[in-house]
Backbone as CSV, one residue per row, in Angstrom:
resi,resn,N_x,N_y,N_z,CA_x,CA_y,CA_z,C_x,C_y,C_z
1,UNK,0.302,7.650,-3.705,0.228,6.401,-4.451,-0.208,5.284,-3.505
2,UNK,-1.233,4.719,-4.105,-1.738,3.269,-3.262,-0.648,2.346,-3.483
3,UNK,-0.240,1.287,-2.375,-1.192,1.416,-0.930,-0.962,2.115,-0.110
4,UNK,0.415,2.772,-0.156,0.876,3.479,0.909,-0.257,4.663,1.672
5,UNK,-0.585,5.313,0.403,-1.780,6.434,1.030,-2.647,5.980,1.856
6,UNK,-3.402,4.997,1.381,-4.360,4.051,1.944,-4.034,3.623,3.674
7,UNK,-2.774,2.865,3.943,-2.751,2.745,4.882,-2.137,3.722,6.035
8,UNK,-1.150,4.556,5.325,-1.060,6.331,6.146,-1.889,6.562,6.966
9,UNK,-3.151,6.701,5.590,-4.566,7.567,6.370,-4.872,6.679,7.524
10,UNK,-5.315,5.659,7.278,-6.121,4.403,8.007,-4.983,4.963,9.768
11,UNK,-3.985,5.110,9.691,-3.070,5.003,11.033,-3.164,6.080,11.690
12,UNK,-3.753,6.807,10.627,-3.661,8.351,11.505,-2.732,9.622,10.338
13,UNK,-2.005,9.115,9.391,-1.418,10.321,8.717,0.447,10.349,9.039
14,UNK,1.292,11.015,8.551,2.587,10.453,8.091,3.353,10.317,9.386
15,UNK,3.129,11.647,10.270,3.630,12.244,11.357,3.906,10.711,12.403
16,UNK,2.057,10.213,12.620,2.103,8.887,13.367,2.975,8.073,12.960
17,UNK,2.880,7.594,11.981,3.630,6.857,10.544,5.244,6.545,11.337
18,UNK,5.587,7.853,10.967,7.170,7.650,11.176,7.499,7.825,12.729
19,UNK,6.722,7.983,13.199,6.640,7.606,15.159,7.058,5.952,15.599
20,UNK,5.575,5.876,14.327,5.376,4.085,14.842,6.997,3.383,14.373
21,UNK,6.817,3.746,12.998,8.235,2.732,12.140,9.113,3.268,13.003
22,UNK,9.957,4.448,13.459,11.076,5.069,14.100,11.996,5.523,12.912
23,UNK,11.081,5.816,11.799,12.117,6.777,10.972,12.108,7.730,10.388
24,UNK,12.291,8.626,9.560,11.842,10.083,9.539,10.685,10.710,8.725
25,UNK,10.244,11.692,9.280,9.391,12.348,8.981,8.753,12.307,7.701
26,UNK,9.988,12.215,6.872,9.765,12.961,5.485,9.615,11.069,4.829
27,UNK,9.577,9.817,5.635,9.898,8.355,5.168,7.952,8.313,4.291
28,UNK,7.196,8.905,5.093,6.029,8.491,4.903,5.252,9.096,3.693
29,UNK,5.850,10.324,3.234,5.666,10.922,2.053,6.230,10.328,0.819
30,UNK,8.194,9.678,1.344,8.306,9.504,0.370,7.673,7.896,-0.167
31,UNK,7.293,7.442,0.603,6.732,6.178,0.193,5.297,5.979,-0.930
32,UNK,5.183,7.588,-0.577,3.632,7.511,-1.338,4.046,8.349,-2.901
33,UNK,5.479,8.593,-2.942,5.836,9.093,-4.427,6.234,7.976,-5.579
34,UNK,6.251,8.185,-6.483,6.762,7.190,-7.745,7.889,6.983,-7.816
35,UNK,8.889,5.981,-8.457,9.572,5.719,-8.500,10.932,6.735,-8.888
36,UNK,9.920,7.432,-10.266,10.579,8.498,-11.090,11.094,9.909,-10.241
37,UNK,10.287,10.234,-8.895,10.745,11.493,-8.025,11.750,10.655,-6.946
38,UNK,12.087,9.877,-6.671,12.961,9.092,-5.539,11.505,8.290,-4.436
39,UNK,10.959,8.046,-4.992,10.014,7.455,-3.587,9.599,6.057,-4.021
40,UNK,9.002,5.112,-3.670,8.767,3.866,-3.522,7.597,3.188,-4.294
41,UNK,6.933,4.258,-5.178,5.933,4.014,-5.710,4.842,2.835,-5.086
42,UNK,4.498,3.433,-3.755,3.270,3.668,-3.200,3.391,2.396,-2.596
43,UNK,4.790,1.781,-1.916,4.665,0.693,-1.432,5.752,1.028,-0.136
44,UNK,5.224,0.367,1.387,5.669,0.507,2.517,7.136,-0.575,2.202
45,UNK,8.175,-0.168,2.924,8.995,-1.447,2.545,8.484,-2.521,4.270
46,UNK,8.617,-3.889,3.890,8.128,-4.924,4.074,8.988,-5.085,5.650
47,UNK,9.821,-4.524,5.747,10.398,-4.796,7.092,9.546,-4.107,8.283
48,UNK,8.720,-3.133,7.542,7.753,-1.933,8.899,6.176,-2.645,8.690
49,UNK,5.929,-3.758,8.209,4.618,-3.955,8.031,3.926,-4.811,9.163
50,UNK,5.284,-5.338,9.889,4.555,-5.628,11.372,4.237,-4.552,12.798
51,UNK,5.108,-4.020,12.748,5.180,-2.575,13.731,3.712,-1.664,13.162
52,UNK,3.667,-1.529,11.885,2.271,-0.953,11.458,1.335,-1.703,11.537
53,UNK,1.028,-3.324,11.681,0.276,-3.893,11.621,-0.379,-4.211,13.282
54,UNK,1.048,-4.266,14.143,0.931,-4.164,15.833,0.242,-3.177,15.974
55,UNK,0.624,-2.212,16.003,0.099,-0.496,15.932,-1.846,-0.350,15.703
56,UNK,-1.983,-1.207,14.855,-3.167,-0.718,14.521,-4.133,-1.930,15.116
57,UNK,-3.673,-2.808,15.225,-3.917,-4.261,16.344,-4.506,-3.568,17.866
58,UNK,-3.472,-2.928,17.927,-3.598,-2.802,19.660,-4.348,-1.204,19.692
59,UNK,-4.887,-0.287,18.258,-5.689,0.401,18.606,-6.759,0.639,17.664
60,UNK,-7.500,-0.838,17.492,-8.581,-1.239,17.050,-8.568,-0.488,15.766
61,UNK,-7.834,-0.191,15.151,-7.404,0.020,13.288,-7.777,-0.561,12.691
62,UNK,-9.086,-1.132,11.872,-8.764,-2.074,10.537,-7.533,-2.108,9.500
63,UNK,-6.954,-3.139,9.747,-5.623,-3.248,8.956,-5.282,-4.300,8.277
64,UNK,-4.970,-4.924,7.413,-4.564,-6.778,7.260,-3.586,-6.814,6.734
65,UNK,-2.728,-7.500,6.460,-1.344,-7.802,5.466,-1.750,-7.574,4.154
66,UNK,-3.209,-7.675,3.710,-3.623,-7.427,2.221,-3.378,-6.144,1.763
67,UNK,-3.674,-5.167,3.082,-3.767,-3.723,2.872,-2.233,-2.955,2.340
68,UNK,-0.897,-4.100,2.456,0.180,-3.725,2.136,0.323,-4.038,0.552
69,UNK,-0.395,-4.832,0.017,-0.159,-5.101,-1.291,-0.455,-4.345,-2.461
70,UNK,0.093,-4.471,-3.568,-0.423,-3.282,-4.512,-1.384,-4.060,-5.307
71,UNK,-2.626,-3.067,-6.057,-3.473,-3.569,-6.950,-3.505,-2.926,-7.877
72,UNK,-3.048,-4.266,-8.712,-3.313,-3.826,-10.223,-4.821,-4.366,-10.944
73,UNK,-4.980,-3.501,-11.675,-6.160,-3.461,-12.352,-6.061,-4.966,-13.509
74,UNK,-7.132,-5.630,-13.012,-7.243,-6.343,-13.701,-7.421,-6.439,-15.168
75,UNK,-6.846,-6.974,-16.513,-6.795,-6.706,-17.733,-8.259,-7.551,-18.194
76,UNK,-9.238,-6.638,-18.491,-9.950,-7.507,-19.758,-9.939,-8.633,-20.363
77,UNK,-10.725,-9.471,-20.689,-10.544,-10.125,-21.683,-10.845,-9.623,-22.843
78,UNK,-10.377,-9.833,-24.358,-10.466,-9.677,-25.360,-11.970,-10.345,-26.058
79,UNK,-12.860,-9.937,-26.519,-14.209,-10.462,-26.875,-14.428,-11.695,-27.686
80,UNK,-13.250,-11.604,-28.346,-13.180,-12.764,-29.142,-12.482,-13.751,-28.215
81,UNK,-12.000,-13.884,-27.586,-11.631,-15.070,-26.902,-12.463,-15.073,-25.800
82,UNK,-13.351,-14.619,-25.790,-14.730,-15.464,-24.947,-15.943,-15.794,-25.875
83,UNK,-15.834,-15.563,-26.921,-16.433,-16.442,-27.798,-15.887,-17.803,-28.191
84,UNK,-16.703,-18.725,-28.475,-16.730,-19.957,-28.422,-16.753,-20.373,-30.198
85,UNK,-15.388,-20.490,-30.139,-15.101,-21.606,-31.567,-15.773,-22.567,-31.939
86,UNK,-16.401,-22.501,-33.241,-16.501,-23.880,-33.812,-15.383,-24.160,-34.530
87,UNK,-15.547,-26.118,-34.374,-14.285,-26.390,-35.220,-14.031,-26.477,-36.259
């Protein structure tokens, strides 16, 4: 689950992951599961996003604080409300 996958890969994969943060193995998988199996639905928790962000700083990683955020799909507009009323 994005973003977590997203920035995993970008670091190197889970193993690095839970090196860098200092917590276990199995932290980096579960971050990338849904809410509904016990995991975080695809979001790093916010206390490891500087240690991952150092990490990839000091070995030329593209990384940004954006890359922690989740994206939701932007909703449509409805057709009729971009049509233009007369009064």
């Amino acid at each position: 689950m994005e973003p977590a996958r997203t920035v995993i890969a970008r670091l190197g994969g889970e193993k690095i992951v839970s090196e860098i943060t200092g917590r276990a193995y199995t932290a980096p998988y579960r971050w990338q599961q849904p809410f509904e199996k016990g995991g975080t639905g695809g979001l790093i928790p916010q206390r490891l996003h500087v240690k991952l962000l150092d990490y990839a700083r000091a070995h030329c990683i593209e990384l940004s604080p954006a890359d922690f955020l989740p994206v939701h799909p932007q909703p449509s507009a409805p057709a009729a409300s971009l049509a233009t009323s007369e009064p």
